[in-house]
N, C-alpha and C positions, 0 to 999 in steps of 0.2 A: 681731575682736570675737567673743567667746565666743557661746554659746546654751546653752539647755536642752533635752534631749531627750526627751518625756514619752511611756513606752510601755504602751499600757492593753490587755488583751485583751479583745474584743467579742463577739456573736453578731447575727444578720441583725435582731433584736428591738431591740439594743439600739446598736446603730452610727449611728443616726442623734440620739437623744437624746444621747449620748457628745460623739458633735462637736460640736452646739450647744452643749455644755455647753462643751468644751475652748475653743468661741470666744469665749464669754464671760468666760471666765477671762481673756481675754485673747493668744491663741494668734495670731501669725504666719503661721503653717499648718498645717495638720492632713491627714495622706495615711490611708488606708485601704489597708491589705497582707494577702495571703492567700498563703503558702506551699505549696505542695504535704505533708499531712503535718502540718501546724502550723495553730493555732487563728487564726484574723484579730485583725486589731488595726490599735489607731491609731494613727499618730506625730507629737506634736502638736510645737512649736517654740516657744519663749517666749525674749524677751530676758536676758538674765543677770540683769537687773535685780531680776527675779520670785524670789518667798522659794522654793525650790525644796521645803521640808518643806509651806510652807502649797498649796502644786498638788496633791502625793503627797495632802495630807488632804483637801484640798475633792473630789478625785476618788475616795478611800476613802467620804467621806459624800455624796457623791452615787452609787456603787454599793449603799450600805447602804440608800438609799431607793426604789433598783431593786428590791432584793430583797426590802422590807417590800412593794411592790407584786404582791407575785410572779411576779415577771423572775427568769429562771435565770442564775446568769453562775457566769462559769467561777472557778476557787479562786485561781487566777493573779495577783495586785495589781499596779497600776500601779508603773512605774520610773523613775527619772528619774536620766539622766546630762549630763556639759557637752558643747558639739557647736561645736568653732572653725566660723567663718563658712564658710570651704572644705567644709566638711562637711555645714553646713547647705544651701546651694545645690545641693549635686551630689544631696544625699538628697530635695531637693523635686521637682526639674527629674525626676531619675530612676526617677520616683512616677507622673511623665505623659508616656508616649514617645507619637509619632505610632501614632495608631491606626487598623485600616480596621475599618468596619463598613458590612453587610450588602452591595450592589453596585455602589454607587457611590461611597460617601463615604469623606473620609477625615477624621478628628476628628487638629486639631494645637495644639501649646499656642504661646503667640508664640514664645519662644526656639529654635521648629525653625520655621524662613521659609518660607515657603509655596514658595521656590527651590530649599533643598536637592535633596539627589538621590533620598531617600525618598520625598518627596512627588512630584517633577518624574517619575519612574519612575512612581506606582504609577496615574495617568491618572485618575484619582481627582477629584472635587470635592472640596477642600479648606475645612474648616471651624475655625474659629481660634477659640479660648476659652481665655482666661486660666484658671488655677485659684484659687479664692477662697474669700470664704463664702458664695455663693450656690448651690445647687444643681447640677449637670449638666456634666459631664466629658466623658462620651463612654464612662468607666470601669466605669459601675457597670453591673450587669446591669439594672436599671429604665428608665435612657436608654438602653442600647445594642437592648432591646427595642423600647421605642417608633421608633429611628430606622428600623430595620428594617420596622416596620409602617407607618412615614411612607411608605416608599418605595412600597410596595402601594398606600396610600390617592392617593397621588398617579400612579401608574400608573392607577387608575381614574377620579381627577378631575383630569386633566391644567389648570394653569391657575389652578384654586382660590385663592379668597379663605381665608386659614386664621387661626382663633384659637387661641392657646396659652395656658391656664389655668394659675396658679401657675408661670409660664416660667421660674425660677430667674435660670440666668446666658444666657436667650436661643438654648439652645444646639439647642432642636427647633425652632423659628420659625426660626430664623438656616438651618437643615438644611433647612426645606421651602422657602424660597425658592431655595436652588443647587438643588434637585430640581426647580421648575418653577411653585413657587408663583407666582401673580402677586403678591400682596401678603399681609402678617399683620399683625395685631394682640395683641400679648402683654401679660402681667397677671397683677402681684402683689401681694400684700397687704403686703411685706414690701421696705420704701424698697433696704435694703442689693442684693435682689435687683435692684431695677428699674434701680438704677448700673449694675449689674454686666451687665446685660444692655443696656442703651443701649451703654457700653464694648464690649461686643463686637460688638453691630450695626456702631458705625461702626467697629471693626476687620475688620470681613469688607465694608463698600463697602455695607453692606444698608439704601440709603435708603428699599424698599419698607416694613421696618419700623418698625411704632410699638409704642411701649415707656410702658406706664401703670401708674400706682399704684391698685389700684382691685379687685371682688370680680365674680365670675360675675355677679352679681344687676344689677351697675353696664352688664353691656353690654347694649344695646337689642337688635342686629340678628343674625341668624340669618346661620351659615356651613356652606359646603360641608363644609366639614374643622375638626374642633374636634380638640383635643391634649390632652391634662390629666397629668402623671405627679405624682400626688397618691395619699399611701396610703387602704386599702381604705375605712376610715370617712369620708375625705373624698369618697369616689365614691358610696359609698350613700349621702351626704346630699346628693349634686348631682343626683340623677337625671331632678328634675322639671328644673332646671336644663338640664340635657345635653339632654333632649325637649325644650326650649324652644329651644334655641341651635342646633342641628343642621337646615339647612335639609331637607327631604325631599327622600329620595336621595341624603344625606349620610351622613358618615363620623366615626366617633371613635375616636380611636386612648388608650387607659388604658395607663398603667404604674405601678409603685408597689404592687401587691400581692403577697402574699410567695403564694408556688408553693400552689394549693387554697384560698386568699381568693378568688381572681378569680370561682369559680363562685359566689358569693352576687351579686356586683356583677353577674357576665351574666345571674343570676335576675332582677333587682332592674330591668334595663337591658330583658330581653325585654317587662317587663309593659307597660312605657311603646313599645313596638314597634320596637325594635332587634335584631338577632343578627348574632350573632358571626360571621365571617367568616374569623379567622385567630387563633390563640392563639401566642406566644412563649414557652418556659419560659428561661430565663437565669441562673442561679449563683443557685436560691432562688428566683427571682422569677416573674412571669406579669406581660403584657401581652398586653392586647388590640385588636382591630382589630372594630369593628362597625359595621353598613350601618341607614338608617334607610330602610324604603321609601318609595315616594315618593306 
């Protein structure tokens, strides 16, 4: 069975509007690729079925309404070739190899078993997420930040009750309980995410989690360890939120702003009496780790 190949060039501004937009079109799957040398981009996947001229223009008029906003994008226009099935697989699977991040984890997608020799080698905890349209890979430098800042926060709160704000595909909750969580509670606004993240719960055994559809404002109770990889405008508008949720002498780990955002959010974050503790820079990005006194 044939496919389409749709190859659009992006920048860190504009990759994430891009893919929701590619998923709505209708997209199978969509990978994010950065070359050494060569500008990023995104490789989306659509049935044969799909008018291949009418993808090429909806994706021309949805850059053209980037650039009325004044988004830079590159001169580059999206492409679209056919892609036999063998090709499509090998190109998606090959978009997400077994990853390690920071000192203990190991981020795996299901088609690498948690058996193989990669993972069985690398002593690693092993954490399993499908790739989807939810959120969080293990890939991007925004989760690959917060996992790293998990591992600190729970080196100092060994045990922790932890909640994970906008959890995508469950992939930071799902990560603090192999670290030592005792239990979490994750939360999204957005149904497709909360599948996608229930699905990988019970693919990684993780009965301590629960997985809700629902807003910062909807949880009552105060945690050790709060999580959020939400961009910089949804953190300055949580902040009474975060002061509210954050037990004292608790921990919150941000990810999701792009490299020199973050210092408004730690302006924004000390007034309310938090600081910063450990900062992440990652391909563009910043994440942070801050301590709430007690």
């Amino acid at each position: 069975m044939p496919f389409w190949q749709l190859t659009v060039p992006v920048s860190d501004e504009t990759s994430d509007g891009l893919t929701n937009f590619l998923w709505e079109q209708g997209a199978l799957g969509v990978v994010e690729e950065e070359d050494p040398g060569c500008l990023p981009r995104l490789r989306a996947f659509f049935a044969d079925s799909a008018s291949s001229p009418a993808l090429v223009s909806a994706v021309h008029a949805y850059q053209a309404s980037l650039r009325a906003l004044g988004f830079s994008l590159e001169p580059e226009s999206a492409t679209i070739s056919p892609l036999l099935d063998e090709a499509w697989s090998s190109a998606w699977q090959q978009s997400f190899p077994a990853r390690e991040v920071g000192g203990r984890l190991m981020i795996v997608p299901p088609w690498l078993a948690p058996g193989t020799d990669t993972v069985r080698s690398s002593g690693r905890s092993t954490v399993v997420i499908e790739p989807g349209r939810a959120f969080g890979t293990g890939h991007h430098g925004t989760t690959e930040g917060c996992l790293v800042l998990l591992e600190d926060a729970l080196a100092a709160t060994p045990g922790a009750a932890v909640l994970d704000l906008g959890t995508g595909t469950g992939i930071l909750a799902i990560a603090a309980l192999r670290l030592g969580a005792a239990s979490a509670l994750a939360i999204d606004v957005d149904p497709d995410a909360v599948a996608a993240a229930r699905t990988n719960a019970a693919r990684n055994g993780c009965a301590a989690l629960v997985v809700r559809l629902g807003e910062p404002a909807d949880v009552p109770d105060r945690f050790p360890l709060v999580l959020a990889n939400l961009l910089t405008h949804a953190h300055l508008g949580l902040v009474a939120q975060y002061a509210r949720l954050v037990a004292p002498g608790g921990h919150l780990v941000l990810g999701g702003m792009l490299d020199g955002e973050d210092a408004a959010v730690a302006d924004a974050l000390d007034a309310v009496g938090f600081t910063v503790r450990r900062r992440v820079p990652l391909e563009g990005w910043a994440s942070l780790l801050l301590g709430k006194p007690r």
